[in-house]
C-alpha positions in Angstrom: 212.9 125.4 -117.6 209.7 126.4 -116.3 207.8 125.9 -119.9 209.5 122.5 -119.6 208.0 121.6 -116.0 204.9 123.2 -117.1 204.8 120.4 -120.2 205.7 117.6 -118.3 202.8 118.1 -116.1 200.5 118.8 -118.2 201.0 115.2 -120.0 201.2 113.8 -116.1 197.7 114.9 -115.8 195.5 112.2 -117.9 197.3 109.5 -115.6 194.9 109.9 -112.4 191.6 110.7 -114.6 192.4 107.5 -116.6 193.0 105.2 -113.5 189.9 107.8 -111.7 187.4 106.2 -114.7 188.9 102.7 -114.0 188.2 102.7 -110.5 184.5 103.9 -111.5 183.8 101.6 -113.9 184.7 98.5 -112.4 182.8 100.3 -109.3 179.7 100.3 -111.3 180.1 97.5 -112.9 183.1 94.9 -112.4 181.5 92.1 -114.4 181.6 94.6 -117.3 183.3 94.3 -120.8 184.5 97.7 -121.9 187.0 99.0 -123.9 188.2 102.4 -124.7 190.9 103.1 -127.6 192.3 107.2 -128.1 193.3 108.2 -131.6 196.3 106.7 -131.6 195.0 103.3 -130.8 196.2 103.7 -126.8 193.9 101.7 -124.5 192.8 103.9 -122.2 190.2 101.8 -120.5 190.7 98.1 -120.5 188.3 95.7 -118.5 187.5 91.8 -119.7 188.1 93.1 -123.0 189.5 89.6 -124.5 186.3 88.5 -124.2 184.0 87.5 -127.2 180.3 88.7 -126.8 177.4 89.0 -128.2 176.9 92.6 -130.3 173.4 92.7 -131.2 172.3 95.2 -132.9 175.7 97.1 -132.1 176.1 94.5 -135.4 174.4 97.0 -137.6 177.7 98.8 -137.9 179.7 96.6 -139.5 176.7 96.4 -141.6 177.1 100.4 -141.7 180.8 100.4 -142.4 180.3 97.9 -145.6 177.3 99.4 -147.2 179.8 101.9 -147.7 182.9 100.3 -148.2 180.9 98.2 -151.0 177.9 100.2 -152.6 179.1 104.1 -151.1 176.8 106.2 -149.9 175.1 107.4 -152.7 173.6 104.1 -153.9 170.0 103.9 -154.2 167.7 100.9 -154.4 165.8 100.4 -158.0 162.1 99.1 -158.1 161.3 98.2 -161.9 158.1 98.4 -163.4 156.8 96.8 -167.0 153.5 97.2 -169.2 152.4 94.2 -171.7 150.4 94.8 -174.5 147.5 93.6 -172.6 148.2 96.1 -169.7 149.3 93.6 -167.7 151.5 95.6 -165.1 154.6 93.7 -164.0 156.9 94.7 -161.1 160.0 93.3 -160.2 161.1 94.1 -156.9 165.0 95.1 -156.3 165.2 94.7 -152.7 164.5 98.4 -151.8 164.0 98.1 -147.8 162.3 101.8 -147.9 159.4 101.0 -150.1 156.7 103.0 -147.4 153.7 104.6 -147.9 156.0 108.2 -148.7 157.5 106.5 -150.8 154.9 104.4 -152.9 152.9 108.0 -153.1 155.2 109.8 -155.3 156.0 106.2 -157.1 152.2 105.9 -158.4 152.0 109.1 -159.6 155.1 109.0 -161.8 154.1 105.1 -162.7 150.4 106.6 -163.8 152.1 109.6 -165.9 154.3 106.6 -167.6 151.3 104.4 -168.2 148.2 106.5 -168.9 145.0 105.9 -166.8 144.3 102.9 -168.7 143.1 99.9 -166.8 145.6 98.2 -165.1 144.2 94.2 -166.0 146.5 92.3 -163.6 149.9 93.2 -161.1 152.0 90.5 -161.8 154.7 90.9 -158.6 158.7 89.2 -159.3 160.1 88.8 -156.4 162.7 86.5 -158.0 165.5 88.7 -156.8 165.7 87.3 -153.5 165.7 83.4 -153.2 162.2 82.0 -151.6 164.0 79.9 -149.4 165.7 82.8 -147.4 166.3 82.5 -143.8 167.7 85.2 -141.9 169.3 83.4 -138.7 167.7 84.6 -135.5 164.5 85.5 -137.2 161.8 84.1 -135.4 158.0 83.5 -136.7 155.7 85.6 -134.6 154.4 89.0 -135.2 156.9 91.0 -133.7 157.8 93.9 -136.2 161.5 93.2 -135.6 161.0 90.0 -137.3 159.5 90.3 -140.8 160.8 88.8 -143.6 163.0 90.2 -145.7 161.9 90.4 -149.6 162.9 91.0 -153.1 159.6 93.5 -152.9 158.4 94.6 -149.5 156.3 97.6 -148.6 156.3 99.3 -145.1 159.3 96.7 -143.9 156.8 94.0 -144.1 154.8 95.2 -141.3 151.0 96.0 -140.5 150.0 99.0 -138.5 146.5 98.9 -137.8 143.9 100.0 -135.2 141.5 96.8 -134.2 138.1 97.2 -132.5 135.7 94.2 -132.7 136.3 92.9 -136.0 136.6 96.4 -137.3 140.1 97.4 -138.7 141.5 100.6 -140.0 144.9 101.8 -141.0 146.9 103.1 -138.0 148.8 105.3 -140.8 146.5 108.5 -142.0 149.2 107.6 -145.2 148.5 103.9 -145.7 145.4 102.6 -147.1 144.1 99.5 -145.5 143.6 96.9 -147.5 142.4 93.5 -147.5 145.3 91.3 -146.4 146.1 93.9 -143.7 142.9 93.9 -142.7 142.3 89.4 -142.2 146.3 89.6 -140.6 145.6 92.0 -138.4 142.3 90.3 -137.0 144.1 87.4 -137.0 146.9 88.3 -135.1 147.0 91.9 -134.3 146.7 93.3 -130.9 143.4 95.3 -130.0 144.0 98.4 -130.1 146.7 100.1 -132.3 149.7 97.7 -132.8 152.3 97.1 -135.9 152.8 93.6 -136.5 155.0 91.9 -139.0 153.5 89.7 -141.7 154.9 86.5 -140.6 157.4 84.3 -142.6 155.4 83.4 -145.7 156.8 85.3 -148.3 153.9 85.2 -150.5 151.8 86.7 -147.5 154.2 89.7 -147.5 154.6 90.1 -151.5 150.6 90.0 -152.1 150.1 92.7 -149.2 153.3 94.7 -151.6 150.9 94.4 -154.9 147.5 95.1 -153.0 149.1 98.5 -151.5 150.7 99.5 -154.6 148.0 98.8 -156.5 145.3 100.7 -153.7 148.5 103.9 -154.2 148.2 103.7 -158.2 144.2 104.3 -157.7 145.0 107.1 -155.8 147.3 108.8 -158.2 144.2 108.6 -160.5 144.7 105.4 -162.3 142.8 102.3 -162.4 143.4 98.5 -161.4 140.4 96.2 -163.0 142.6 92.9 -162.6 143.6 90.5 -159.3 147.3 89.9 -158.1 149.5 87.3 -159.4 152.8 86.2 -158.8 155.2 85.9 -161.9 158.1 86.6 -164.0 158.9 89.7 -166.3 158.3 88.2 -169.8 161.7 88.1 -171.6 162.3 91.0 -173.2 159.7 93.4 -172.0 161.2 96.8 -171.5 160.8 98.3 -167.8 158.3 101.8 -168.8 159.2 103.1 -165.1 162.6 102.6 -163.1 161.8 103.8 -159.5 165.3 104.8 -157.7 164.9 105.2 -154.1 164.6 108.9 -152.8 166.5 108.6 -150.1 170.2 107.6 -150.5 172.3 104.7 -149.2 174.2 107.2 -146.6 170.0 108.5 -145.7 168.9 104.9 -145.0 171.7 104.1 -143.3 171.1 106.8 -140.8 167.3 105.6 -140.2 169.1 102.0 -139.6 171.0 103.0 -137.2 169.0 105.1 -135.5 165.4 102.9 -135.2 167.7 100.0 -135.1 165.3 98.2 -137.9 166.6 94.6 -138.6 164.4 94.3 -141.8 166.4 97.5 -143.3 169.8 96.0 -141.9 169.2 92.9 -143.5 168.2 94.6 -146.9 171.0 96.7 -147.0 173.0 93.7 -146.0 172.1 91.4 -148.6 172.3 93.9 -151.5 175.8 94.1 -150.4 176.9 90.3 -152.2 174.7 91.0 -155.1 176.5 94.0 -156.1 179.9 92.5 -155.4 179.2 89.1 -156.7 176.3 89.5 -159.0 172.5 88.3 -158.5 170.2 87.3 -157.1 171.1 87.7 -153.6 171.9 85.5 -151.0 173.2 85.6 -147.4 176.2 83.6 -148.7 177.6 85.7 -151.1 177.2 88.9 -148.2 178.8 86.9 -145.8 182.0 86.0 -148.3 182.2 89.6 -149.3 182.2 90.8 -145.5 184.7 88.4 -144.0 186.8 88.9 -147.3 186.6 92.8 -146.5 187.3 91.9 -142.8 190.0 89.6 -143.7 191.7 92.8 -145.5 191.7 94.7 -142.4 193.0 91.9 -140.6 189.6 91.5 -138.3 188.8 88.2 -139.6 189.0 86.3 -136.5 187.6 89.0 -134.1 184.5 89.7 -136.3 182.4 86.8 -137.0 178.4 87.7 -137.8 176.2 84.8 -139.7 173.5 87.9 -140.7 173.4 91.6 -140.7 171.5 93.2 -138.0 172.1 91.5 -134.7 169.2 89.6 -134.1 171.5 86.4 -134.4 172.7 84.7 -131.2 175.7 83.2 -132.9 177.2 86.6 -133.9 180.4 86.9 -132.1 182.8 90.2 -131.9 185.8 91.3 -129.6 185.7 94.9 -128.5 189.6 95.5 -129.9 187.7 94.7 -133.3 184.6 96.4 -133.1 187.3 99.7 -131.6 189.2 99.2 -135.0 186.1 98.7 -136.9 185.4 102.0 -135.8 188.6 103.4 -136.6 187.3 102.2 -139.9 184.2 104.0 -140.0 185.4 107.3 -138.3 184.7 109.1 -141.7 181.2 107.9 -141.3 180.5 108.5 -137.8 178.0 111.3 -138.5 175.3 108.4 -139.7 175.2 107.4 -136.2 172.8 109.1 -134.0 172.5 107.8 -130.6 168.9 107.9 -128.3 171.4 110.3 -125.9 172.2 112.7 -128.9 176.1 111.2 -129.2 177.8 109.2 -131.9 177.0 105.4 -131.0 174.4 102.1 -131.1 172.7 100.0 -128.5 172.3 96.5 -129.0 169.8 94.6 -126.7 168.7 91.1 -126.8 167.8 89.0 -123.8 170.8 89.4 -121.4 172.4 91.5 -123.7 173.3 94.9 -123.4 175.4 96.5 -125.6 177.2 100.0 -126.5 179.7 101.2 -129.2 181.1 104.0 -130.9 182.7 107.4 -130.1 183.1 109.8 -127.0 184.3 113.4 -126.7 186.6 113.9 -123.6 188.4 116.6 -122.6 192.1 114.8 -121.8 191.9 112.4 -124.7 189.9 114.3 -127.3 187.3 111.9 -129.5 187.7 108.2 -128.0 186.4 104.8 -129.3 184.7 102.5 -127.8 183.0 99.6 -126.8 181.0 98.3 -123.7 179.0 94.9 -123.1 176.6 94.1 -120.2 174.6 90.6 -119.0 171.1 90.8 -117.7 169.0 94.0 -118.2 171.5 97.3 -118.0 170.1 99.4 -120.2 170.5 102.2 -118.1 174.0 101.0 -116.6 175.6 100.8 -120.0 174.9 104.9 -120.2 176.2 105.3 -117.3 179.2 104.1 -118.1 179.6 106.2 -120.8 179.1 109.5 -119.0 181.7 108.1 -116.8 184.1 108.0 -119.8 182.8 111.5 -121.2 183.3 113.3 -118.2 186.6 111.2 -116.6 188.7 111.2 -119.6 
C-alpha cells in the first residue's frame, strides 16, 4: 500500500511544475507562440500554438532533416576538373557550398600532381549545373554576406573578406590570396576597414572571382597559369583528370549550417537535394516537389510550407505542432545541432522575428521538443523561455 501511495504521487508531481512553467511563460511573455511536446507526443506547454509563423532560419532544419532523409549523411559534393590537349583547364562546378580557401589548398595541390606543372593556357569555368536564372526568394541584392548568390561553382560562399584603407586592399584571410576582382568589389562596395561582403547577384561576378582564386591556389601549389578566364562548357567527351570530393561530409556541413546559420550553405545543400532525387541540373522546383512530397509522407504537408531552404524567405510558413513532429523526425540527428547556449536547437531572426526550436533536457519530463516564436526583437526573451522550460519541467 505504501509503494502504491508512493507511485501515485510521484506521477502527481509534474502536474504543478507543468502549470508552474505555464504561468511563467505567459508571465514573460503572453503574446508568445510556444510549444512543448514530451516523448510521447504529450503537450506539455501549449500557448497560441495554432498559429502559423514565420521560422526563419529555424527553416534550416527541415533543410537538416532532408539532406539526410535524401542524400544521408555521408554524401560529399564533387568539383570536376578536365585537361585539353592544348592545356586548356576546364572545371565544372557541382554545387559544392564548402569550396573555401582550406579547401581549394589541398585541391591545387592534388590538381597540380594530376596535371604536371605545365602551363595552364586558359580556366574555362562550367557553371551549367545550376540554372543562370536562379532566384532564391528573399535574397536581396546588397552586399550583405547572408545574401550571396548561390552557384554551380562558388568559392568562400560567394563572399569577399577584405581589409580597405585608401584605395589599398588586402585579404582579410592570412589563407586567401587577394585577387583582382576582390580587390575592384571590395573598393567598390566594401566597408573601410575589415568587412566580408557578398559578391552581389551577377553570377558571372561570383564565378570569375571562383576561377581567379583557384587559379591564384594552383600557382601556389607550384603550378603555372599563362592564360585569362573564360566561361564555357566541358567539350564532349573529355575525361575529368581530377574529381575533387568534398572533405568534409554531408552530416560535417550540416553541422557548420546549423551552427553559423549560413543561408548560402542551406541553399546549396537544399538544391542538391532535387537534383539527386530527380536528376540535373538543379532547380528550386524539383527541391521543393521532393520536400513537400517527403512532407506529404509524414503527413506535414499542410503545416510545413517553405518556397527556399534557409529562412531568409518571408513567405515560409510552419506551425509549431509540425516543426515538434519534424523534430520527432530528426531526433536521430539532433547531435548536428549545436546551439549559441551549448544545447540542441536553432535561432531564427529576421526583422520582427524571433525564433527558437529543438530539444530540452528536464528533469520531470526527460528530453522534450520544442518550439517558440517571438514579434519584435526578443532575442534574449526567446532564451529565457527556454531556461524556464529546462529548469520547470
Amino acid at each position: 500500500m505504501r509503494f502504491r501511495l508512493l507511485a501515485l504521487a510521484v506521477l502527481l508531481l509534474p502536474a504543478p511544475a507543468v502549470a508552474g512553467v505555464k504561468e511563467t511563460i505567459a508571465a514573460l511573455a503572453p503574446n508568445a507562440l510556444v510549444l512543448v511536446v514530451d516523448a510521447g507526443g504529450n503537450e506539455l506547454v501549449a500557448q497560441n500554438a495554432d498559429q502559423p509563423f514565420v521560422p526563419a532560419s529555424v527553416a534550416k532544419i527541415v533543410t537538416a532533416w532532408l539532406a539526410m532523409e535524401v542524400l544521408g549523411g555521408g554524401y560529399r559534393f564533387e568539383t570536376r576538373f578536365y585537361l585539353d590537349d592544348k592545356r586548356v583547364l576546364y572545371v565544372r562546378g557541382g554545387g559544392d557550398p564548402f569550396l573555401i580557401s582550406e579547401e581549394l589548398a589541398p585541391l591545387a595541390a592534388k590538381l597540380v600532381a594530376a596535371i604536371g606543372k605545365a602551363p595552364i593556357t586558359e580556366i574555362v569555368l562550367d557553371a551549367s549545373y545550376y540554372p543562370a536564372d536562379l532566384r532564391i526568394p528573399g535574397i536581396e541584392d546588397n552586399n550583405e554576406a547572408y545574401n550571396a548568390v548561390n552557384s554551380a561553382l562558388a568559392v568562400n560562399f560567394n563572399t569577399v573578406n577584405a581589409v580597405r584603407k585608401g584605395d589599398t586592399v588586402r585579404s582579410g584571410e592570412k589563407q586567401t590570396p587577394i585577387t583582382p576582382l576582390a580587390i575592384s568589389q571590395f573598393r567598390e562596395r566594401g566597408p573601410k576597414g575589415r568587412g566580408r561582403i557578398s559578391l552581389g547577384q551577377d553570377p558571372d561576378v561570383s564565378l570569375r572571382y571562383a576561377g581567379e582564386l583557384i587559379a591564384a591556389f594552383i600557382v601556389r601549389a607550384g603550378g603555372r597559369v599563362t592564360g585569362g578566364i573564360a566561361t564555357g562548357a566541358v567539350p564532349a567527351g573529355l575525361q575529368p583528370v581530377y574529381v575533387h570530393r568534398q572533405s568534409r561530409s554531408l552530416s560535417e556541413i550540416l553541422v557548420e549550417l546549423l551552427r553559423a546559420s549560413n543561408n548560402y550553405i542551406a541553399n546549396q545543400v537544399f538544391l542538391e537535394i532535387g537534383a539527386q532525387r530527380l536528376g540535373g541540373p538543379v532547380s528550386l522546383e524539383k527541391s521543393l516537389q521532393v520536400l513537400n512530397e517527403t512532407l506529404a509522407a509524414q503527413g506535414l504537408a499542410s503545416d510545413i510550407r517553405l518556397e527556399e531552404g534557409s529562412g531568409i524567405s518571408r513567405n515560409n510558413r510552419v506551425t509549431a505542432r509540425g516543426l515538434t513532429r519534424l523534430l520527432a523526425l530528426f531526433a536521430p540527428h539532433a547531435d548536428l545541432l549545436r546551439g549559441r547556449d551549448g544545447g540542441a536547437n536553432k535561432t531564427g531572426t529576421l526583422d520582427g522575428v524571433s525564433t527558437l526550436a529543438g530539444y530540452a533536457d528536464t528533469r520531470g519530463h526527460g528530453r522534450v521538443r520544442f518550439a517558440i516564436a517571438l514579434a519584435g526583437k526578443s532575442g534574449d526573451l526567446r532564451f529565457r523561455i527556454l531556461r524556464a522550460i529546462e529548469s520547470g519541467l
